[in-house]
C-alpha positions in Angstrom: -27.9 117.4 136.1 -29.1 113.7 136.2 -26.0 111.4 135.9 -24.9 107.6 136.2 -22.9 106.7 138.6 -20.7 103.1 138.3 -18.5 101.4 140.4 -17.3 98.3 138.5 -16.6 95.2 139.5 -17.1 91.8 138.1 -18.5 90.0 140.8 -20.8 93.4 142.3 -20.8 96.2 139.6 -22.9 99.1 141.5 -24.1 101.7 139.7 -26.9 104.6 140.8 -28.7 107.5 138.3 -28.5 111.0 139.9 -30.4 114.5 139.7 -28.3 117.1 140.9 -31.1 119.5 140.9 -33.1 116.9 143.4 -33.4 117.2 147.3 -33.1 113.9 149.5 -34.8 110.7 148.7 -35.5 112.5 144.8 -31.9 112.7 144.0 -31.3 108.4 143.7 -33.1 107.8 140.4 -32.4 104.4 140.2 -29.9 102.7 141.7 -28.9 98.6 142.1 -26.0 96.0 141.3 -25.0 93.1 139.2 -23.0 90.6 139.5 -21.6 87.9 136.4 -21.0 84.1 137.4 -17.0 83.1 138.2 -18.0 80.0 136.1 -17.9 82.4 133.2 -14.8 83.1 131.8 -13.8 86.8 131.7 -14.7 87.7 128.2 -18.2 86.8 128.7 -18.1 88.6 132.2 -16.9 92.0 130.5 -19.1 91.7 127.6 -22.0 91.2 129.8 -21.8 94.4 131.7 -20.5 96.2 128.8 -24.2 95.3 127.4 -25.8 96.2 130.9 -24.2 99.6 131.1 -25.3 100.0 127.6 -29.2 99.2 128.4 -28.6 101.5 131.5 -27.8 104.4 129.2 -30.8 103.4 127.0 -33.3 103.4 129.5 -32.5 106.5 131.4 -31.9 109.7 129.8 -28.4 110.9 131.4 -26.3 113.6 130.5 -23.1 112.8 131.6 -21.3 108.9 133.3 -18.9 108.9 136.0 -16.6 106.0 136.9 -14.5 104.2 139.5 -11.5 103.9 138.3 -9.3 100.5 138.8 -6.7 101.0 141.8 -3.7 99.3 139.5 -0.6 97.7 141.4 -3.3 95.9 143.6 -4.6 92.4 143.1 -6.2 91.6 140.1 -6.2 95.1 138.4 -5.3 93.9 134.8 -8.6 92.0 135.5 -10.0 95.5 136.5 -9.3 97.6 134.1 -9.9 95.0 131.2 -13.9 95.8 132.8 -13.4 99.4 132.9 -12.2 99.4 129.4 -15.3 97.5 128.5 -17.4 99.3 130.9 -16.1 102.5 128.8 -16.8 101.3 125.2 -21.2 101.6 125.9 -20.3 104.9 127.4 -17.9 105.9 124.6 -20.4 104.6 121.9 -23.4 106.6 123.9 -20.9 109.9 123.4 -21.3 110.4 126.9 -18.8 113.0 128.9 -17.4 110.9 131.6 -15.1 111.4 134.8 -12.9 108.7 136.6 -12.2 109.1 140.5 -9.8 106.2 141.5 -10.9 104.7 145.2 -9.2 106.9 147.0 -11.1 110.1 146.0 -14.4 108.4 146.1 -13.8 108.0 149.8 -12.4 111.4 150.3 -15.5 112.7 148.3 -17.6 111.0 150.6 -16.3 112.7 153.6 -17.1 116.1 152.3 -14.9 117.6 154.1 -11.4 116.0 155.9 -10.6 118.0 157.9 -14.3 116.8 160.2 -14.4 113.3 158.8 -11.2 111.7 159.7 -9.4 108.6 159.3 -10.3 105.9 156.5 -13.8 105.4 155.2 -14.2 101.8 155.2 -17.7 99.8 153.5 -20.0 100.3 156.4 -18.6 104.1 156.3 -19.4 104.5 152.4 -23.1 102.6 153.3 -23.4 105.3 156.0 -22.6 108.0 153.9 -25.1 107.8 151.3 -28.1 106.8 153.9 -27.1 110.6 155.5 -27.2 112.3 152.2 -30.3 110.4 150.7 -32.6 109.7 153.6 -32.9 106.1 151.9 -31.9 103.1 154.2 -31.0 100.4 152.1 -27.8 100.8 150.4 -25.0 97.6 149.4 -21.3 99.1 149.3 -21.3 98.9 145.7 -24.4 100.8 145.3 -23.0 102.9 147.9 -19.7 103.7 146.3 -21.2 104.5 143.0 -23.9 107.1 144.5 -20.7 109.0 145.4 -19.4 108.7 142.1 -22.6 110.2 140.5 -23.0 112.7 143.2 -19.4 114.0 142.2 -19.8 113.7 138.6 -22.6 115.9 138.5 -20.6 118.2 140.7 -17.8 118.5 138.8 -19.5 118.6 135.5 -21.8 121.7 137.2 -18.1 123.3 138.4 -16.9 122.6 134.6 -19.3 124.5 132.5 -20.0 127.0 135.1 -23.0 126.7 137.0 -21.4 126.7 140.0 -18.3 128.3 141.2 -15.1 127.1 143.4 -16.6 128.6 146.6 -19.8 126.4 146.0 -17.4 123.7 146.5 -16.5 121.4 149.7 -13.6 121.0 150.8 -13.1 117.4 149.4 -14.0 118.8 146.2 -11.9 121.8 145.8 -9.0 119.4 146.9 -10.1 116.8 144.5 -11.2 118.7 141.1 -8.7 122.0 141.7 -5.6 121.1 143.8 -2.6 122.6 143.2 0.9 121.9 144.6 4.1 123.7 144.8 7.3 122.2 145.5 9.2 123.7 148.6 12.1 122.3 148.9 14.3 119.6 146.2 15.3 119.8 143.1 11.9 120.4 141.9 12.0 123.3 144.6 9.6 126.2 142.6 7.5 123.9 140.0 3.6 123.5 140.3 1.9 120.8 139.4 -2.0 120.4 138.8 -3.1 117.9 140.4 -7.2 118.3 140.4 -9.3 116.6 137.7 -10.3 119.9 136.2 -6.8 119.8 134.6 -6.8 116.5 133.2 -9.1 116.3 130.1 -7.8 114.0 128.1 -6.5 111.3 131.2 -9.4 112.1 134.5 -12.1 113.5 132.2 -13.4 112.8 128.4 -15.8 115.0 126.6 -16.8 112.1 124.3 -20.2 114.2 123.5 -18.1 116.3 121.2 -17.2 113.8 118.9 -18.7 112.9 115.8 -16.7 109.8 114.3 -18.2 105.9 115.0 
C-alpha cells in the first residue's frame, strides 16, 4: 500500500510517500520538507501548505494519508491545529482515508516494540529510527517523524481491511491500533474502554474515500 506520510509544522512540515509492499531503500518513495517564512502571516502560511499537500497528492498516486496530529495544551497548538485543519482540507478534497497519531504514538510506533526500546525517543532517536528501517542515511527529524507516520498508516490501513492480522502486529502497534483497558479498582471498577485507533472512525480515523458530496 503506497501512502503519504505528514508531519506538519509551519516552519518544517515533513512529509514522506510509502510502499508497504517495498523492502529497504524501495519503501521511501519520496520524501522531503518545507518550510513557510515567519514574515508571512499565518493565513498565507496555512494556505501555502494546504496547496503543497494538495500538489503532493496530485503528483503521486497514494491510496491512503496519514497525519501528526497537534499535541493541544502545549505551546502554540491553536496555531497547530489551524495547519492540521488546513493540512486536512487537500486531503479531504482528494477523498483520501486518513489516520492521525498524536506525538506520542509516533514515537512509540517508532520503537516497535517497548518493552526493548526504552525510555523517550528524542529527534536524533526518530533520525535513527528511520536510517535502521530504510538503509537510507540522510534523514531531517521532520522527514523522520513523518516516515513513521506513513509506515504506520499503511500498517493500520493493511490491519483494517484485512490483509494482515493482529498477530502480524508489533507490539507498539497492537498497543496503539487495538488496546483495550479495564478498570480494576474505582468507581469505574468493571468498565472497558477502547482505546486503539481501530475503534475511533469518526475521531483517529476518516474514510473520506466513501464520500461522494463536494
Amino acid at each position: 500500500m503506497v501512502v503519504l506520510g505528514i508531519d506538519p509544522s509551519l516552519t518544517g512540515l515533513g512529509w514522506c510517500v510509502h510502499d508497504g509492499r517495498a523492502l529497504g531503500k524501495e519503501r521511501v518513495v519520496a520524501k522531503g520538507r518545507v518550510g513557510t517564512p515567519s514574515t508571512k502571516n499565518f493565513v498565507w502560511r496555512n494556505r501555502f501548505l494546504r496547496d503543497y499537500i494538495h500538489q503532493l497528492l496530485v503528483d503521486h498516486p497514494v491510496e491512503a494519508v496519514g497525519s501528526e496530529s497537534p499535541p493541544f495544551g502545549e505551546s502554540f497548538s491553536e496555531g497547530l491545529y489551524g495547519l492540521f485543519v488546513y493540512v486536512n482540507e487537500a486531503i479531504y478534497l482528494h477523498r483520501k482515508d486518513v489516520v492521525y497519531f498524536d506525538p506520542g504514538r509516533v514515537k512509540l510506533l517508532a520503537k516497535m516494540d517497548p518493552g526493548v526500546r526504552k525510555g523517550k525517543m528524542d529527534k536524533v532517536d526518530m533520525v535513527e529510527a528511520a536510517k535502521a528501517e530504510t538503509g537510507i542515511k540522510r534523514w531531517s527529524h521532520d522527514e523522520a517523524d513523518a516516515y513513521i507516520v506513513a509506515r504506520s498508516t499503511a500498517r493500520f490501513w493493511d490491519l483494517f481491511h484485512g490483509r494482515i492480522m493482529e498477530d502480524d502486529l508489533t507490539p507498539s502497534e497492537r498497543q496503539t491500533f487495538l488496546a483495550i483497558h479495564t478498570f480494576e479498582r474505582g468507581k469505574n471498577k468493571g468498565k472497558t474502554v477502547r482505546k486503539g485507533i481501530l475503534y475511533k472512525e469518526g475521531d483517529r480515523f476518516y474514510r473520506w474515500s466513501l464520500l461522494t458530496e463536494v
